[in-house]
Every structure is written in structure tokens, then in C-alpha cells.
C-alpha positions in Angstrom: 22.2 1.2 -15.1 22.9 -2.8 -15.0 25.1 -2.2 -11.5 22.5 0.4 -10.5 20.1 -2.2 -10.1 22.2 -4.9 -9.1 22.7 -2.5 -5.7 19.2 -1.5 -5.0 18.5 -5.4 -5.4 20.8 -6.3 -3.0 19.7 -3.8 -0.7 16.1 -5.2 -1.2 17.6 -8.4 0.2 18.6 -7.1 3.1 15.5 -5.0 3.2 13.2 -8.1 3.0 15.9 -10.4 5.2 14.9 -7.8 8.1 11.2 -7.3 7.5 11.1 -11.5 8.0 12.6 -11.3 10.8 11.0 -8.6 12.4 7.4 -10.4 11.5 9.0 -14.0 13.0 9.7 -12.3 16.4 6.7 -9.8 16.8 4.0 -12.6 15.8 5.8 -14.9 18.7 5.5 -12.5 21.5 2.4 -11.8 21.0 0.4 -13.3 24.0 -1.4 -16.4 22.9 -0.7 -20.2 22.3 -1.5 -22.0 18.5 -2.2 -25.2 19.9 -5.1 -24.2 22.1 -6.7 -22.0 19.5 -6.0 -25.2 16.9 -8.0 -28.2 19.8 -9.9 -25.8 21.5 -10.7 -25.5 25.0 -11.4 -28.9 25.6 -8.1 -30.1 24.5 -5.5 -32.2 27.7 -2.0 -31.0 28.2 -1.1 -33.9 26.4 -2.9 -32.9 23.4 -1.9 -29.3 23.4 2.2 -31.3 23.5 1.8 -33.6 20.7 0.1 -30.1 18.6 2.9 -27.8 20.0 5.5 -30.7 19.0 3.8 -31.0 15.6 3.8 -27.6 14.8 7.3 -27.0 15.8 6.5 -24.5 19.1 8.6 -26.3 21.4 12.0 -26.4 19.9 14.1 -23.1 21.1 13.1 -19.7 19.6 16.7 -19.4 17.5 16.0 -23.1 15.9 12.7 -22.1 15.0 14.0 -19.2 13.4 16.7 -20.8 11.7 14.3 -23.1 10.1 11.9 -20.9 9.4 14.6 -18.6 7.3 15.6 -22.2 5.6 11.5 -22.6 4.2 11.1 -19.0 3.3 14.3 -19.0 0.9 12.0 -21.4 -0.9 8.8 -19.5 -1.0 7.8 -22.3 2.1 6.1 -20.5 4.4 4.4 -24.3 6.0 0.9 -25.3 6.1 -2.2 -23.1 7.5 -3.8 -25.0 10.4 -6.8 -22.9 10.0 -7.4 -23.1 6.3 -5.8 -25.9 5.3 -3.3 -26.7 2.2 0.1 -24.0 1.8 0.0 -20.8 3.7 1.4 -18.7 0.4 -1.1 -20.2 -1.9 -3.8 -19.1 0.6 -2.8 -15.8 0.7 -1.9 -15.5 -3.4 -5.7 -16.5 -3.3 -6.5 -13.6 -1.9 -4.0 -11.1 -3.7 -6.2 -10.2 -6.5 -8.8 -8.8 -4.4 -6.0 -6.7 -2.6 -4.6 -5.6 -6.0 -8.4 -4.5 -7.3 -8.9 -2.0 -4.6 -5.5 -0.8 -4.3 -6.1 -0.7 -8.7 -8.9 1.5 -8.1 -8.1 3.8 -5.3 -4.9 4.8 -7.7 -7.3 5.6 -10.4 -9.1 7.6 -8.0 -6.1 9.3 -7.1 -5.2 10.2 -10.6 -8.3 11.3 -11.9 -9.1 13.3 -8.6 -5.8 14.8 -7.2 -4.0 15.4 -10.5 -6.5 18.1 -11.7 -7.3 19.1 -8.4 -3.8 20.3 -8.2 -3.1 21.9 -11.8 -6.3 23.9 -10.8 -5.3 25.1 -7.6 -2.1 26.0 -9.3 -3.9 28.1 -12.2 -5.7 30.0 -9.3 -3.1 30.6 -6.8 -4.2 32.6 -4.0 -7.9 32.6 -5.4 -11.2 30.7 -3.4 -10.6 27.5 -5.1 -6.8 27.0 -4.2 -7.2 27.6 -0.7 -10.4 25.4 -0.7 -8.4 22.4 -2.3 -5.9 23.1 0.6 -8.1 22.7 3.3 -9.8 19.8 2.1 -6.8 18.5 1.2 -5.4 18.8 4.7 -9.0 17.3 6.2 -8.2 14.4 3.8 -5.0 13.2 5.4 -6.3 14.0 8.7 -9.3 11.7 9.0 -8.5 8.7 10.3 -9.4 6.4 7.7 -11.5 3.8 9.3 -13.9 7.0 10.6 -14.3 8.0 7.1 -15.2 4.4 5.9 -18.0 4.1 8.7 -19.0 7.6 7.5 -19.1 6.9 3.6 -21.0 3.3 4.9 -23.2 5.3 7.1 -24.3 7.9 4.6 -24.4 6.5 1.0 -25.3 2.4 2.1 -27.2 3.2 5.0 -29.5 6.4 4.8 -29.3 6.7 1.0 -29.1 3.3 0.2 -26.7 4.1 -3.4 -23.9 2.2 -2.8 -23.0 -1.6 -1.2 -21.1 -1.0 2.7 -19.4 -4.3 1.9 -18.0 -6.4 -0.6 -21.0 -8.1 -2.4 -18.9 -9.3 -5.5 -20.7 -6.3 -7.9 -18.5 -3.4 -9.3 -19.9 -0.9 -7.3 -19.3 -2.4 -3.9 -15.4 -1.6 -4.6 -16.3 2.4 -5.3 -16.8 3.0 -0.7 -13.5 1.1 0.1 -11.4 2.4 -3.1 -12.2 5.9 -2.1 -11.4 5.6 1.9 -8.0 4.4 0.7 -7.2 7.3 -2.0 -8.9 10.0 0.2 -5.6 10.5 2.2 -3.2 10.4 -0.7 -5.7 12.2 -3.0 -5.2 15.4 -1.2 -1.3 14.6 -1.0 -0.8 14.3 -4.3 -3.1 17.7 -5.0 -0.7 19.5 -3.0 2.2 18.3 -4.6 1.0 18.5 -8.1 0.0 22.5 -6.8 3.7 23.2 -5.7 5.5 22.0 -8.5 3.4 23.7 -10.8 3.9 27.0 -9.2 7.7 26.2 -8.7 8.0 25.0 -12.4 6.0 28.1 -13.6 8.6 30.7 -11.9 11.4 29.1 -13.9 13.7 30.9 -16.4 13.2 28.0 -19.1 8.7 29.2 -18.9 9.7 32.6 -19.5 11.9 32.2 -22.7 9.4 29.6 -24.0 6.7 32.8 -23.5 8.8 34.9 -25.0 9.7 32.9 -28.0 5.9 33.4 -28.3 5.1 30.2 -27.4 0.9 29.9 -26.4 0.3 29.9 -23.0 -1.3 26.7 -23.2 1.5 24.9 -25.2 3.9 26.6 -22.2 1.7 24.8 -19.8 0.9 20.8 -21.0 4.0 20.8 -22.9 6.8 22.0 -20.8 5.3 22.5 -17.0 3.4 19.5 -16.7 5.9 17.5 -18.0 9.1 18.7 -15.5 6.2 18.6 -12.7 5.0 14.2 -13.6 9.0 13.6 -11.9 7.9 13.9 -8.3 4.3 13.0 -8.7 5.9 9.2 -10.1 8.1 8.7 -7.3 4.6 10.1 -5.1 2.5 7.4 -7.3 5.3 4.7 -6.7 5.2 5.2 -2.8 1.3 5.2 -2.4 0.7 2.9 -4.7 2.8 0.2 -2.0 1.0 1.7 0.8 -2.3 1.2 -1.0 -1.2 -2.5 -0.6 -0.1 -2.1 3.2 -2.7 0.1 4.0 -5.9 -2.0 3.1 -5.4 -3.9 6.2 -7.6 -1.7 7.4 -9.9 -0.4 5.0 -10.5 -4.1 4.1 -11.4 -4.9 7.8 -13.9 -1.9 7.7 -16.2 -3.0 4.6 -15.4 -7.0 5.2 -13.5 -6.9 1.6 -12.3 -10.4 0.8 -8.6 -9.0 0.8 -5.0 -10.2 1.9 -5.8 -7.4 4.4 -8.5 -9.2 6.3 -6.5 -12.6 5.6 -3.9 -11.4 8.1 -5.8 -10.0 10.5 -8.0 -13.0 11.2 -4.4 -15.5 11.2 -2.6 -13.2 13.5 -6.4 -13.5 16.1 -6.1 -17.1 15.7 -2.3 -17.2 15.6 -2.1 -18.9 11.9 1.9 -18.2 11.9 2.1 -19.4 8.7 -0.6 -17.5 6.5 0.4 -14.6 8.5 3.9 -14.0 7.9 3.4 -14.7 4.5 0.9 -12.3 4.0 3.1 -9.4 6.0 5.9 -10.5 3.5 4.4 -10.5 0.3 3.3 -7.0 1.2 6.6 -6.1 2.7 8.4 -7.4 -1.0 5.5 -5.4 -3.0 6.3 -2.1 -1.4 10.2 -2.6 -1.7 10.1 -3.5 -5.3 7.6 -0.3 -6.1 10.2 1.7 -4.7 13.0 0.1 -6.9 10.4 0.6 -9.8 10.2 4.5 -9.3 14.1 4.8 -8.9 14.5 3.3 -12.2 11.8 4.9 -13.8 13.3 8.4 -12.6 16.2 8.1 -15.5 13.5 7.7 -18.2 11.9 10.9 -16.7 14.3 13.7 -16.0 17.5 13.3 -18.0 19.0 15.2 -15.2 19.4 12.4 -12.9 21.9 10.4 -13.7 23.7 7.8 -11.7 26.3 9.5 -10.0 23.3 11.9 -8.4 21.7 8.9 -7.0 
């Protein structure tokens, strides 16, 4: 298990080594200078130098690189012109709020697709399995920022129920949490539906029936329990692309998030709060996934590490 790890975490390396440089070279070819965003329009040429000079835009794209991998090694990811103080700590400000929503649309998930599924499952072929389907199917269809504006439209606007933005009070996280599970809610519907059905035609059901085993102990004991291995590794997955996706589910209800952090440094070309931000999300989704490979050998005593 110990050398298990060991690998995946050196593969995260290299997994995070690229995502860093990736960031580094898309946020510098993207049209736009720093300098004139940081003085304004008013600023002389020799202004906009000294800035450029200060902010270290006018050394050579590989030395800039090379000392930019240098600071991120230690967590320095340089000073936000924008904000002011360390880009990280800017951005670690803002995590919390990130990790709230992304908190709540799981729960939303859970509590919504889970049963949706085991009832679709229990009624194959009947209305309500090929209703969950198709709403299911709508679900990861919508684009999400459309259904945001719709939820906002409808239950802030005309009935006036819920906050459309972030106003600090629990219930303004209920629109955004929702946009964000609505996709994977339906995903994880269908899944928990299949594996039901699959684990229900197995040989093991039918001698636990015939041992005369109730047909609800048959059911939560042994189904459900060979059928939570896939919905994990699902939960592990969407729970990382809760993080990556609130970018823009953040930017549609103005939630105080890492999402709308980044968004508003990459428009005014805040290099530093940016890249961090990408990165920290980058590192969250890698290390979910190494959390749901481990957490697969506590599951299903079937996998073992020579089948990984």
C-alpha cells in the first residue's frame, strides 16, 4: 500500500509540474500588458518600463519561467498588484467560500441522486425510471450558467423565495449549490440505477434469496453495498470538479469564491493571484483522485494492488 502511494504521489508531481506550466504559458499569451492595466492609461513609456522591469515582464520568457518554478516550490507565488500583500494568501482567503458551495452541492447530490437512482432501479422499465432518465439527461445537458439565470430568474426574481446572489445568509448558497450538483446529480442517478440493476442479476442475490434471506436485507445489505464502489470513485471525481467548476457558477450569482477571484486577475492580468488560484484547484482535484484510489481497497476487497 506504502509504495502504492508513493507512485500515485509522484505521478501527482508530475501531474501538478505540468498543470504550472501550462497556466505560466497560457496566462502570458494572452493579449494584454500588466503594467498598463497596473498605471492606467495615463501612464509614459517610461513608467510602463520601470513597472514591466519591476514586475519582472521584461526578462526572456524561459528566465521568467525558471524563476517562477523556483517561488512556487516554496508556495511563492509573488505579490498581487491588484490586491495587495501575497497572491496565495489572497486566494486561501477566499477558499472557504469555494469549499462551502462545492460542501453543499455534494450534499445535494447525495441526498438527490442516490435515491433518485435506487428508485429508478426498484421500477425498471416503469414511468418513474424513464422519467429520472430523461431528467437526468436534461440535467447534464443544460448549460449551467442558463440554468443559474433561470433558477435566479424564477425563485429571486418573480417569486422573490430565494437571494440570486451571495448576501452572506444560509439561504443565498441553496441557487448556486444546486446549479453546480444539477449536472452530476443526474450522473450519479444513472449510475447508482445501473449498478443496482447489474448487482441485482448477480449469482451471489440469488443464493442470498434463496437462503431465505428478506428481500429487503438482500437489498441495503448486500446490493447497495457492492454498488457505493463506483458511486465513491463518481463522488471523488465531482467532488474536484465541484471545485473547478464554480468558476462559473460563482461568476453567475457574484459568490465571493476562488472562482470569481480568478476570473477578475486573469481581466486585469494579476499573474500572481491567478496562477495560484488555477493551481490550488489543479492540486485539489489531483489529490481527490489519489483519495478515491486509496479508498477503493477499503471498499471492494477485490481490488488489490496488482489490479491497479
Amino acid at each position: 500500500m506504502i509504495t502504492y502511494i508513493a507512485r500515485r504521489l509522484g505521478q501527482s508531481v508530475f501531474l501538478i509540474f505540468g498543470a504550472i506550466t501550462i497556466v505560466f504559458l497560457v496566462l502570458r499569451v494572452i493579449p494584454g500588458d500588466p503594467a498598463a492595466l497596473m498605471l492606467g492609461s495615463q501612464a509614459t513609456e517610461e513608467e510602463l518600463a520601470a513597472a514591466r522591469q519591476q514586475l519582472g515582464l521584461d526578462d526572456p520568457l524561459w528566465q521568467q519561467y525558471v524563476r517562477h518554478l523556483g517561488e512556487v516550490v516554496t508556495l511563492d507565488f509573488g505579490e498581487s498588484w491588484r490586491l495587495g500583500g501575497d497572491a496565495l494568501g489572497n486566494v486561501l482567503d477566499r477558499l472557504p467560500a469555494t469549499v462551502t458551495l462545492a460542501g453543499y452541492a455534494l450534499l445535494f447530490t447525495l441526498l438527490l441522486g442516490f435515491p433518485l437512482g435506487v428508485y429508478a432501479a426498484r421500477h425498471e422499465g416503469k414511468l418513474v425510471d424513464r422519467l429520472v432518465s430523461y431528467l437526468s439527461l436534461a440535467g447534464q445537458a443544460l448549460p449551467s450558467f442558463w440554468v443559474g439565470l433561470m433558477l435566479v430568474l424564477i425563485f429571486a426574481r418573480i417569486l422573490g423565495v430565494l437571494p440570486g446572489t451571495s448576501n452572506g445568509t444560509p439561504a443565498s448558497v441553496i441557487l448556486p449549490a444546486f446549479t453546480l450538483a444539477l449536472p452530476f446529480l443526474g450522473w450519479l442517478a444513472r449510475l447508482v440505477r445501473n449498478g443496482t440493476l447489474e448487482e441485482l442479476g448477480k449469482e451471489y442475490v440469488r443464493t442470498a434469496r434463496s437462503k431465505g434471506l428478506s428481500e429487503r436485507v438482500v437489498f441495503n445489505v448486500h446490493v447497495l453495498r457492492n454498488t457505493l464502489t463506483p458511486v465513491v470513485t463518481v463522488l471523488g471525481l465531482v467532488l474536484g470538479n465541484f471545485i473547478a467548476d464554480a468558476v462559473i457558477i460563482e461568476q453567475v450569482f457574484a459568490w465571493p469564491g476562488i472562482g470569481t477571484l480568478m476570473i477578475d486577475s486573469i481581466i486585469h492580468r494579476d499573474y500572481a493571484v491567478a496562477e495560484a488560484a488555477i493551481v490550488l484547484i489543479a492540486v485539489f482535484y489531483i489529490l481527490l483522485n489519489l483519495l478515491v484510489d486509496v479508498l477503493y481497497f477499503y471498499l471492494d476487497p477485490r481490488i488489490t494492488l496488482e489490479t491497479v
